[in-house]
Each structure stands twice: as structure tokens, then as C-alpha cells.
TIRO-2110 file (N, C-alpha, C; in Angstrom, 1 decimal):
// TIRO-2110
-9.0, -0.7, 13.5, N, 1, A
-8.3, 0.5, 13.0, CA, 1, A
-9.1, 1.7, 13.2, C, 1, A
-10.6, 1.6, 13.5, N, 2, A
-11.4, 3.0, 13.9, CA, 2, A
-12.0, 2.9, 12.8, C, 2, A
-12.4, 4.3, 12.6, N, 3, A
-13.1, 4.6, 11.4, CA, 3, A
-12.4, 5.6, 10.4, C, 3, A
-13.6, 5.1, 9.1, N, 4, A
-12.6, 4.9, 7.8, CA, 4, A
-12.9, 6.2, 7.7, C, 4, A
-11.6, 7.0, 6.5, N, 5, A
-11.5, 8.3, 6.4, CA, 5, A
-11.7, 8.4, 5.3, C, 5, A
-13.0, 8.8, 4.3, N, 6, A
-12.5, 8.8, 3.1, CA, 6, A
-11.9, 9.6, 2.0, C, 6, A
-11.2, 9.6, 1.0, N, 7, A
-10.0, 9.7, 0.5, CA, 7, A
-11.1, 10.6, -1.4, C, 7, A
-11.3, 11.8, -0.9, N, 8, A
-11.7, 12.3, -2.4, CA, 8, A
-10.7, 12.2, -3.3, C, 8, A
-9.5, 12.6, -3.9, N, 9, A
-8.3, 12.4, -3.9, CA, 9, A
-7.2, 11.0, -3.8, C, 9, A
-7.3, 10.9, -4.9, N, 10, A
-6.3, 9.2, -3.8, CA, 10, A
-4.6, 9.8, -4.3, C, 10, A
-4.4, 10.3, -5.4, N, 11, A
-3.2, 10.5, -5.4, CA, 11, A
-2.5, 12.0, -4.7, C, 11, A
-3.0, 12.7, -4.2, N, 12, A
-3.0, 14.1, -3.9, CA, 12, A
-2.6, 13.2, -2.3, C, 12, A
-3.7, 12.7, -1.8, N, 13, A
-3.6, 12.0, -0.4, CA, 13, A
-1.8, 11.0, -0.3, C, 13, A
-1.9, 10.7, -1.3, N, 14, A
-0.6, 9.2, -1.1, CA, 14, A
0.6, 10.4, -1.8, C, 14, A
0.7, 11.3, -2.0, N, 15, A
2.2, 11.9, -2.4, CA, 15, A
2.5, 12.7, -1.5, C, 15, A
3.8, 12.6, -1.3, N, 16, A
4.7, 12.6, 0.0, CA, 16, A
5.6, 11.2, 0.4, C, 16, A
5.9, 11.4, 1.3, N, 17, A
6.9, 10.4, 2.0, CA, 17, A
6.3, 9.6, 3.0, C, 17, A
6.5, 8.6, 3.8, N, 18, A
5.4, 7.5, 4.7, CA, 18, A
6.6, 6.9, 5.1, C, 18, A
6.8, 7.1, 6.3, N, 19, A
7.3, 5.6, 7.3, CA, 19, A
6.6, 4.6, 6.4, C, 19, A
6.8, 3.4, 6.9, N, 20, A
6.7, 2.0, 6.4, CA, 20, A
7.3, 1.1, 7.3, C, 20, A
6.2, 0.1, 8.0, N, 21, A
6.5, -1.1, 8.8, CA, 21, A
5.5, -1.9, 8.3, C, 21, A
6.0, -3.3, 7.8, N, 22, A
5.4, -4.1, 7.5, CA, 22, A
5.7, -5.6, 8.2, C, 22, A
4.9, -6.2, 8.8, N, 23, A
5.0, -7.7, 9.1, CA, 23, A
4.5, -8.5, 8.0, C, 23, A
5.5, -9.7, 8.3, N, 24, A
4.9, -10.6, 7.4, CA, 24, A
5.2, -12.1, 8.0, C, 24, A
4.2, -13.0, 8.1, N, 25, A
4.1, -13.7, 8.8, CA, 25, A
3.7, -15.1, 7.8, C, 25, A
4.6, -16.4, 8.0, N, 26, A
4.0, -17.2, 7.0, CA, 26, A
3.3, -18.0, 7.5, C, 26, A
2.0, -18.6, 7.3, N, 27, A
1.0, -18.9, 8.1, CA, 27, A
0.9, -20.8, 8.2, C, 27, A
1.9, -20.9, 7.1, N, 28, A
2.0, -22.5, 6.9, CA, 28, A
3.3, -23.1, 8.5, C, 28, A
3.9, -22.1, 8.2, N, 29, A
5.0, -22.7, 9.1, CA, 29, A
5.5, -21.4, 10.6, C, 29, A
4.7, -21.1, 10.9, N, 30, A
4.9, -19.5, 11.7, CA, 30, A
5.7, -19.1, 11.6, C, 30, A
6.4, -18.4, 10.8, N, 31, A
8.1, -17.9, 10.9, CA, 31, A
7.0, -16.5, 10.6, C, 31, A
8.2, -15.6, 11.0, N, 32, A
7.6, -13.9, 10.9, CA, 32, A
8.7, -13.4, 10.4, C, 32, A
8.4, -12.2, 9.7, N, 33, A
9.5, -11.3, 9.2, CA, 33, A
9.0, -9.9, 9.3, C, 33, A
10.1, -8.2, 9.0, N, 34, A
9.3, -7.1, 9.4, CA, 34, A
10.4, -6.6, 8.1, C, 34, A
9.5, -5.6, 7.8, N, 35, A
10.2, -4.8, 6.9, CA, 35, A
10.4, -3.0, 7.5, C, 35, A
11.2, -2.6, 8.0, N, 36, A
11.0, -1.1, 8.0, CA, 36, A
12.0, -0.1, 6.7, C, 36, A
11.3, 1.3, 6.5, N, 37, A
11.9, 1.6, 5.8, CA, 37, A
11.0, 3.1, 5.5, C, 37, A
10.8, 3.5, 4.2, N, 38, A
10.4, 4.7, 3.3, CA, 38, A
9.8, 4.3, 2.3, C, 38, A
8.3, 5.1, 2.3, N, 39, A
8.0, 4.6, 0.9, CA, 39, A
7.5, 6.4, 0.3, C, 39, A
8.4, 6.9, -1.0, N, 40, A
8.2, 8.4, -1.6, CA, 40, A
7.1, 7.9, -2.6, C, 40, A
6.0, 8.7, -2.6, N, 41, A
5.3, 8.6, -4.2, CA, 41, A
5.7, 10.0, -4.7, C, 41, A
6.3, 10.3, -5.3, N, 42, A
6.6, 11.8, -6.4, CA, 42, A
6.0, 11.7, -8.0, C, 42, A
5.7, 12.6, -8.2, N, 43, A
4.6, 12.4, -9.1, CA, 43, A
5.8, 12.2, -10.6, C, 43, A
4.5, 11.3, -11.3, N, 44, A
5.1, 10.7, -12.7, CA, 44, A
5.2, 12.3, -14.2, C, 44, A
6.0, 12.4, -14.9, N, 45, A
5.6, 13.6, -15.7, CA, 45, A
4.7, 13.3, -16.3, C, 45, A
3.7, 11.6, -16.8, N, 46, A
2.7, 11.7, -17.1, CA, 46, A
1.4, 11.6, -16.7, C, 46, A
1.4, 12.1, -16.1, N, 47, A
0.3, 12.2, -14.5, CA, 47, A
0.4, 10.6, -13.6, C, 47, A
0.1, 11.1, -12.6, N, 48, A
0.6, 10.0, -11.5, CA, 48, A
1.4, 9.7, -10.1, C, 48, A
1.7, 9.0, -9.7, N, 49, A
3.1, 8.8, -8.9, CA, 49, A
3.6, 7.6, -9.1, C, 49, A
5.1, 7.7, -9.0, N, 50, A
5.6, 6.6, -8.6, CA, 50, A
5.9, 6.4, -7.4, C, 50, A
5.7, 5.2, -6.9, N, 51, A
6.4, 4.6, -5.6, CA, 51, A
7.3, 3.9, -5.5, C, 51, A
8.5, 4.6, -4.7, N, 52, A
9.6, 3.8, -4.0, CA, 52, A
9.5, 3.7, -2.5, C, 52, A
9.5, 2.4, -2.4, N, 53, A
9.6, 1.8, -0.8, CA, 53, A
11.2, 1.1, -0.7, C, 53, A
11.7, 1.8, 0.2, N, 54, A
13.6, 1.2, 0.4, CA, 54, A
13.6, 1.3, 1.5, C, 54, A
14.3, 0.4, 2.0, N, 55, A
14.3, -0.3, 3.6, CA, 55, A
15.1, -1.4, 4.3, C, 55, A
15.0, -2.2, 4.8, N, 56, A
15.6, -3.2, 5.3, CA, 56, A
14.0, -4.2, 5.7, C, 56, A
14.5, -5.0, 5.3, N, 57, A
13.8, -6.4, 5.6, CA, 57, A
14.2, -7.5, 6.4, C, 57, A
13.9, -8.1, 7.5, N, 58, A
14.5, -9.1, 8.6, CA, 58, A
13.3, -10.2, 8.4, C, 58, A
14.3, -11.7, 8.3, N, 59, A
13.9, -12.6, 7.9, CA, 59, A
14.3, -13.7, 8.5, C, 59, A
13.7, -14.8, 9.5, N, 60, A
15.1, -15.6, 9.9, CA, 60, A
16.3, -15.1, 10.5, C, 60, A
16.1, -14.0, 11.3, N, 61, A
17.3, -13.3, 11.7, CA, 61, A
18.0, -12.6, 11.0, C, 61, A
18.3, -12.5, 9.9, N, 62, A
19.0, -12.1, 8.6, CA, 62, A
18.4, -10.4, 8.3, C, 62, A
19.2, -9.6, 8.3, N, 63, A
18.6, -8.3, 7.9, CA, 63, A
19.4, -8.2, 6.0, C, 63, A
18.0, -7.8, 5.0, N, 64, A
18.8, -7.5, 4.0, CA, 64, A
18.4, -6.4, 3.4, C, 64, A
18.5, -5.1, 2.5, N, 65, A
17.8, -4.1, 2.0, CA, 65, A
16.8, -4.9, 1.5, C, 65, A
15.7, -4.0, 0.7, N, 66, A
15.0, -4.4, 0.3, CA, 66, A
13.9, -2.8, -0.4, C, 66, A
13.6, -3.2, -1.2, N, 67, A
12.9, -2.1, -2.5, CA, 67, A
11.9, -2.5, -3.2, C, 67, A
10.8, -1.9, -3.4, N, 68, A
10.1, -2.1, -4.0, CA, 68, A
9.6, -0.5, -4.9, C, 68, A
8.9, -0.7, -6.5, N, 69, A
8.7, 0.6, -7.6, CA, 69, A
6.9, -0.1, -7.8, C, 69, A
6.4, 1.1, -7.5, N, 70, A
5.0, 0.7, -8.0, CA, 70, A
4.8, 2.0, -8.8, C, 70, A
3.7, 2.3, -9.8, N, 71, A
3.1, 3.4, -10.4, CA, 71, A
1.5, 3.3, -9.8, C, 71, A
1.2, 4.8, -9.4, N, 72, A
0.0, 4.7, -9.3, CA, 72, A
-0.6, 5.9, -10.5, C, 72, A
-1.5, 5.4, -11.2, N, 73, A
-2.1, 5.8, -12.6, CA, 73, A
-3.4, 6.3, -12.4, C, 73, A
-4.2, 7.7, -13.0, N, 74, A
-5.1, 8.3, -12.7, CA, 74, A
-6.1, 7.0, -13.4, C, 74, A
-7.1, 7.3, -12.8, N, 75, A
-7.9, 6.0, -12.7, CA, 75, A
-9.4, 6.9, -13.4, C, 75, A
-10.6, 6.2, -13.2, N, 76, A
-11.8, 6.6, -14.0, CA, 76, A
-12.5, 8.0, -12.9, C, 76, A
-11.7, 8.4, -11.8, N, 77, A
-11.9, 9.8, -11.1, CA, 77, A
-10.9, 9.8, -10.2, C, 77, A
-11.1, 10.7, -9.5, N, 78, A
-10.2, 11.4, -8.7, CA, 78, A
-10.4, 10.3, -7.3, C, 78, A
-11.2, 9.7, -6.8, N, 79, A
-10.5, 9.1, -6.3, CA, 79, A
-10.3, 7.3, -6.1, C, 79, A
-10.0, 7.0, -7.3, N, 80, A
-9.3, 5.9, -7.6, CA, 80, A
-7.7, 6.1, -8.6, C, 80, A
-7.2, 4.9, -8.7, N, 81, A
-5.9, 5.1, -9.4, CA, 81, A
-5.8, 3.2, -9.7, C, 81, A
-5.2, 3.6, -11.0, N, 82, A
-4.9, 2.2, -11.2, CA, 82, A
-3.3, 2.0, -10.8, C, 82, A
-3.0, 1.1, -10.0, N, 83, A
-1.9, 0.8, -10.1, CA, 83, A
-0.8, -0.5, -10.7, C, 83, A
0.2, -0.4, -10.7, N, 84, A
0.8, -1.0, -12.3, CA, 84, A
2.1, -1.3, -11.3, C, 84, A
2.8, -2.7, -11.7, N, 85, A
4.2, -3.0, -11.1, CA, 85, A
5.2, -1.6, -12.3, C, 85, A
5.9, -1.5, -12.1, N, 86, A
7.5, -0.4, -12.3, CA, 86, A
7.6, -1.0, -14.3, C, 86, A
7.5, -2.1, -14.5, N, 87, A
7.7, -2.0, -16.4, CA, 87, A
6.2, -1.7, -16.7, C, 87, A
5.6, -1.5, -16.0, N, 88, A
3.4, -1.2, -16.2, CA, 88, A
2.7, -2.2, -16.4, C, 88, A
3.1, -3.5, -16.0, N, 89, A
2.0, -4.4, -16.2, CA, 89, A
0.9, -4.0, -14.8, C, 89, A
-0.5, -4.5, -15.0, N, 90, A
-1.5, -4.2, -14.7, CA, 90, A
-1.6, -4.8, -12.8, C, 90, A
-1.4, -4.5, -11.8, N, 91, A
-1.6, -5.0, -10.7, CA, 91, A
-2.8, -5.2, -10.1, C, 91, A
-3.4, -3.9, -9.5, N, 92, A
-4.6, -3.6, -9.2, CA, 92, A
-5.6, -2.5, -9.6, C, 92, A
-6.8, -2.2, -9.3, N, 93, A
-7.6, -1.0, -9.1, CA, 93, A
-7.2, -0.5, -7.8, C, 93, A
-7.6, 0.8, -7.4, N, 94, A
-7.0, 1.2, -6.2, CA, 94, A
-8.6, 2.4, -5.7, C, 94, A
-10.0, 2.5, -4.8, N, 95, A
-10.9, 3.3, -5.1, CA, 95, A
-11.1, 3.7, -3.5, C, 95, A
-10.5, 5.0, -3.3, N, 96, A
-10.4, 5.1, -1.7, CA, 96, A
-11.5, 6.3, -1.2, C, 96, A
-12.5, 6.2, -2.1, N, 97, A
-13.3, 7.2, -2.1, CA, 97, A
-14.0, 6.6, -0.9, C, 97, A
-14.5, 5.6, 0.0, N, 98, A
-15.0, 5.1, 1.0, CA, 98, A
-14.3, 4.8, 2.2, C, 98, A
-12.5, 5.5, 2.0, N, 99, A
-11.8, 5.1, 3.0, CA, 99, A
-11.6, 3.5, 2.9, C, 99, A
-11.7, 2.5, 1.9, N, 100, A
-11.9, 1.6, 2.2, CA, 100, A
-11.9, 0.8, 1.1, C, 100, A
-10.9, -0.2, 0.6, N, 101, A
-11.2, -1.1, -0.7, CA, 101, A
-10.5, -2.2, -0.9, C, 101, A
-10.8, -3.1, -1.4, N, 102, A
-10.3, -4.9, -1.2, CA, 102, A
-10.0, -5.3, -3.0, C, 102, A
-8.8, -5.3, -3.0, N, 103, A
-8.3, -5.6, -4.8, CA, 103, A
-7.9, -7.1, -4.3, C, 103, A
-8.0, -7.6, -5.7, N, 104, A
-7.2, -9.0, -6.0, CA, 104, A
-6.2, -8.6, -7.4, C, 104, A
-5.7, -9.6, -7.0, N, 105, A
-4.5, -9.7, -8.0, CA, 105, A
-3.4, -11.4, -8.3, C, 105, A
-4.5, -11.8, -9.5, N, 106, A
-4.2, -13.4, -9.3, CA, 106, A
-2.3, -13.1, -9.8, C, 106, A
-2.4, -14.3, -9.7, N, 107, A
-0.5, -14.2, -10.0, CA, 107, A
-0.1, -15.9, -10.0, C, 107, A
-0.2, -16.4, -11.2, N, 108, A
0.1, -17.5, -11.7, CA, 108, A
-1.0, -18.8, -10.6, C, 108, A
-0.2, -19.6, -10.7, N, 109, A
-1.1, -20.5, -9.0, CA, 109, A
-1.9, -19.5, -7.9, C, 109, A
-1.1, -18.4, -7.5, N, 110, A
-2.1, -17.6, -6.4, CA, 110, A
-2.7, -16.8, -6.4, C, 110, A
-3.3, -16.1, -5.2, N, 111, A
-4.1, -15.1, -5.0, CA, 111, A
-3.7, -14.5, -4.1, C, 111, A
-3.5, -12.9, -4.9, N, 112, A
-3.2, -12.0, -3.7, CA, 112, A
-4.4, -11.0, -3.3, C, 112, A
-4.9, -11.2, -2.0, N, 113, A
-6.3, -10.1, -2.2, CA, 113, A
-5.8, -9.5, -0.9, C, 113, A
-5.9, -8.1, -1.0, N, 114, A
-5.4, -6.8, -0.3, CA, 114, A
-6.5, -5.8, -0.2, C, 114, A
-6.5, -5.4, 1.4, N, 115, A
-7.4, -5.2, 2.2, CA, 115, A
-6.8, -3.3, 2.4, C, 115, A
-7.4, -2.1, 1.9, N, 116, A
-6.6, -1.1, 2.1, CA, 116, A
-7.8, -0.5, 2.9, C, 116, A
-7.1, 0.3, 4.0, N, 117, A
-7.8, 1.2, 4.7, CA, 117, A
-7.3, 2.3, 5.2, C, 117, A
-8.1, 3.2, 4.7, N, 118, A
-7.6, 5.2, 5.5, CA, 118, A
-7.6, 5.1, 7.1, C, 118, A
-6.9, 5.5, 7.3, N, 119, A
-7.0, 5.6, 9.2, CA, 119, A
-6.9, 7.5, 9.4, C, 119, A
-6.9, 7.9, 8.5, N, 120, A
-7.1, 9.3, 8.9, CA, 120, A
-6.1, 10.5, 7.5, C, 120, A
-5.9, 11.5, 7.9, N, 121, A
-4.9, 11.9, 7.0, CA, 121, A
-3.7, 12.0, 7.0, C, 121, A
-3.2, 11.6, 7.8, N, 122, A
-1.6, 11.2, 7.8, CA, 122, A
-1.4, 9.6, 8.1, C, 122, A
-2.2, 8.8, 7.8, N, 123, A
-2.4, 7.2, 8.4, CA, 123, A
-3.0, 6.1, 7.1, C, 123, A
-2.5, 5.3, 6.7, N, 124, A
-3.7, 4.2, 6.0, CA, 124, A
-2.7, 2.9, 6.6, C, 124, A
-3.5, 1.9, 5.8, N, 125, A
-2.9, 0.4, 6.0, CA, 125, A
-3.0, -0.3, 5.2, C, 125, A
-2.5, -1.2, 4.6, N, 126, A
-2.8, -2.1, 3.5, CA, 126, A
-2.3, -3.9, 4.6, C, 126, A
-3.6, -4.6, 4.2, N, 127, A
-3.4, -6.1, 4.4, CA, 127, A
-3.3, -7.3, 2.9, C, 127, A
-2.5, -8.1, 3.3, N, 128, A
-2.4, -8.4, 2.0, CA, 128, A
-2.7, -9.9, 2.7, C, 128, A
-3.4, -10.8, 2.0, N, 129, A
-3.4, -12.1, 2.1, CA, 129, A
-3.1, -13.1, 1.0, C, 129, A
-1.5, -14.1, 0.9, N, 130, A
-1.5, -14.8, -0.1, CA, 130, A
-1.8, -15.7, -0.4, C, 130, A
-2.3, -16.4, -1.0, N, 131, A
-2.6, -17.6, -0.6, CA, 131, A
-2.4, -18.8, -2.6, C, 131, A
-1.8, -20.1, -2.2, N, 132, A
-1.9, -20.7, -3.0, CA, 132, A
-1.0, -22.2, -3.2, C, 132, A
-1.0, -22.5, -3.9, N, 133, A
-0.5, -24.2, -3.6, CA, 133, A
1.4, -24.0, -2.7, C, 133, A
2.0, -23.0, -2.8, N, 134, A
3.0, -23.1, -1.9, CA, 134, A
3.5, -21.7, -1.1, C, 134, A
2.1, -20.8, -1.2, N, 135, A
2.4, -19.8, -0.3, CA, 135, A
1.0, -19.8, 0.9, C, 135, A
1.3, -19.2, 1.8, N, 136, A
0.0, -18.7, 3.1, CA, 136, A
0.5, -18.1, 3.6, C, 136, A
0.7, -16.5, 3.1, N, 137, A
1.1, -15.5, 4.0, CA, 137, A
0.8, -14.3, 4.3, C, 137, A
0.5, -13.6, 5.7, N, 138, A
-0.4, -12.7, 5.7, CA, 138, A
0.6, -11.0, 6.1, C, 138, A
0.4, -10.0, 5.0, N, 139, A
1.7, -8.7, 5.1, CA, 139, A
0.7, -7.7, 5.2, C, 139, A
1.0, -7.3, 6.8, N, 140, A
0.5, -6.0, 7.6, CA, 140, A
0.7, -4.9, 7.1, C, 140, A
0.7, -3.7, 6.4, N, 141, A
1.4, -2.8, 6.2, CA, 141, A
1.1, -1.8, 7.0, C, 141, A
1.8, -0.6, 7.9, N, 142, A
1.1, 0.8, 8.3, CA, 142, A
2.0, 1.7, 7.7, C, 142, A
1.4, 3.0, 7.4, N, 143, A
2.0, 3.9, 6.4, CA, 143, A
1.5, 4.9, 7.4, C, 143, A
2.8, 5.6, 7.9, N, 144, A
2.5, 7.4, 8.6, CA, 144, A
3.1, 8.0, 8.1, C, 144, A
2.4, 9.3, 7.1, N, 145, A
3.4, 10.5, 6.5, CA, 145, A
3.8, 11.0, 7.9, C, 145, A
5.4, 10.9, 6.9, N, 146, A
6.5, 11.7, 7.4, CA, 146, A
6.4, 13.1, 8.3, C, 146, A
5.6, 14.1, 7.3, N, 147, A
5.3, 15.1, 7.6, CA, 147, A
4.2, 15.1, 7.9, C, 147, A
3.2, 15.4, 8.8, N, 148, A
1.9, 15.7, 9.1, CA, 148, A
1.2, 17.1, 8.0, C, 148, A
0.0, 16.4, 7.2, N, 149, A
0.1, 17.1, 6.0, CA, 149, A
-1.2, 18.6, 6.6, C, 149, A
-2.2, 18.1, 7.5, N, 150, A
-3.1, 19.0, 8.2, CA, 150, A
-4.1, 19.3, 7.2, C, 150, A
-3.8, 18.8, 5.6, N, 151, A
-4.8, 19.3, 5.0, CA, 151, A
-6.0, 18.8, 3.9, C, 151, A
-6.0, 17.8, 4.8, N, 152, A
-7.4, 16.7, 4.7, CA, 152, A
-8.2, 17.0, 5.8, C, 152, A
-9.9, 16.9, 4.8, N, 153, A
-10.4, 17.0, 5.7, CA, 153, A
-10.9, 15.8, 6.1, C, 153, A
-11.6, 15.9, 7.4, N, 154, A
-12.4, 15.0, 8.5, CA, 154, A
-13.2, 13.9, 7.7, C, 154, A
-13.4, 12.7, 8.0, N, 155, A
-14.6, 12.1, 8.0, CA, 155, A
-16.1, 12.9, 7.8, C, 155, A
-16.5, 12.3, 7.0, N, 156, A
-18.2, 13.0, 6.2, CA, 156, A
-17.6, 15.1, 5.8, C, 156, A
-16.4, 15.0, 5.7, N, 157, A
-16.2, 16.6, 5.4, CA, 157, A
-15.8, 16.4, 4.4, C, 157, A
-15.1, 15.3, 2.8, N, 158, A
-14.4, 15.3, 2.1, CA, 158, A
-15.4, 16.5, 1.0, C, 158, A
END
């Protein structure tokens, strides 16, 4: 992906609007699937953003909508955020101050550990790897704002 951008800021950086393409590939049996779509974070009135990603998802040939509500929560500085599934149970830590961070997030039998990286100021990616007695699946994400924001700075300038 190049080199990492880092993110003083994490929620200033993630609000706005993002294209959204994600593959997702199941690794037990190779079937693939792609999701395209929008993901808005607009900020929470009690500090924060929420995230909506709405889209279409293709599966098996099959196209069907598809949506997902995350909260991202001011975290112990400015550039981390805790983020929380849509009723606020606890998901991950989120710390992009290195351009660069790896959360887990167990979930009954599995593990989901997710690989996030800055590709610049208008660019990140999230990798997710699941893994557990009846899943093995690996979800690409790339996120390009919408609008080109121009107002981040450079690598070693944050």
C-alpha cells in the first residue's frame, strides 16, 4: 500500500463521505463476494461520528443491499477513537496516530483481527481476518473520500 500516513486526528480525518469497495473471500471453500457502496461518518451530538456504509453486496451471483451503523467515540486523544457496533456495545480501539493499527475483536467462537492502514489523505484500508471453528474469511476494504479533502498534511508533517 506504500507508506503509512499518519492520522493526528482520527475523527476529523474519517468525517465525510468514502467510496467503499470491499472483497470478501471465504478461504475454506474459495467463493468471493464484493460489496460496493458509501460509507458517511457525520458527527454524533455527543461527540463523535456515526457510520453508515449502504451499498449493494454480490454473493454467489446474487446482488442484495446491504448496511452497516458503526459509532466512532473520542478515545484517550485525538488520535484514537473507540469504536462501538450502532446499540454501543464495545467493538474495537481504533489509534491512527502511526498511520497504522491492528485491533481484535473476539466474538463468541472467533476472532476478528483487523489490519487498518492510512494510504494518504483521501485513502485508508481496513483488512479484516476471521477466523474460527466455522468461519475463514479474509474482507479487503478501500475507502476514497468522495471529495478530495487537500487538508492533511504529508507524512512526518502531521
Amino acid at each position: 500500500m506504500g507508506e503509512l500516513w499518519p492520522v493526528p486526528d482520527v475523527l476529523a480525518y474519517l468525517a465525510g463521505r468514502w467510496r467503499t469497495e470491499r472483497s470478501v473471500r471465504d478461504l475454506a471453500n474459495g467463493l468471493d463476494g464484493r460489496f460496493t457502496g458509501v460509507t458517511a461518518f457525520d458527527p454524533l451530538d455527543a461527540g463523535g461520528l456515526i457510520s453508515r456504509e449502504s451499498g449493494a453486496f454480490t454473493w454467489q451471483g446474487v446482488t442484495r443491499p446491504a448496511e452497516r451503523t458503526l459509532r466512532y467515540e473520542p478515545g484517550a486523544g485525538p488520535g484514537r477513537a473507540d469504536v462501538r457496533f450502532a446499540d454501543g456495545r464495545p467493538f474495537h480501539g481504533l489509534d491512527l496516530t502511526s498511520g497504522r493499527h491492528v485491533a481484535d475483536h473476539p466474538c463468541a467462537a472467533d476472532l476478528y483481527r483487523g489490519e487498518f492502514t492510512v494510504c494518504g489523505p483521501d485513502r485508508w484500508r481496513t483488512v479484516w481476518r476471521v477466523g474460527g471453528p466455522a468461519k475463514d474469511l479474509l474482507l479487503t476494504t478501500d475507502y476514497v473520500r468522495e471529495t478530495p479533502s487537500g487538508r492533511h498534511p504529508g507524512p512526518g508533517r502531521v
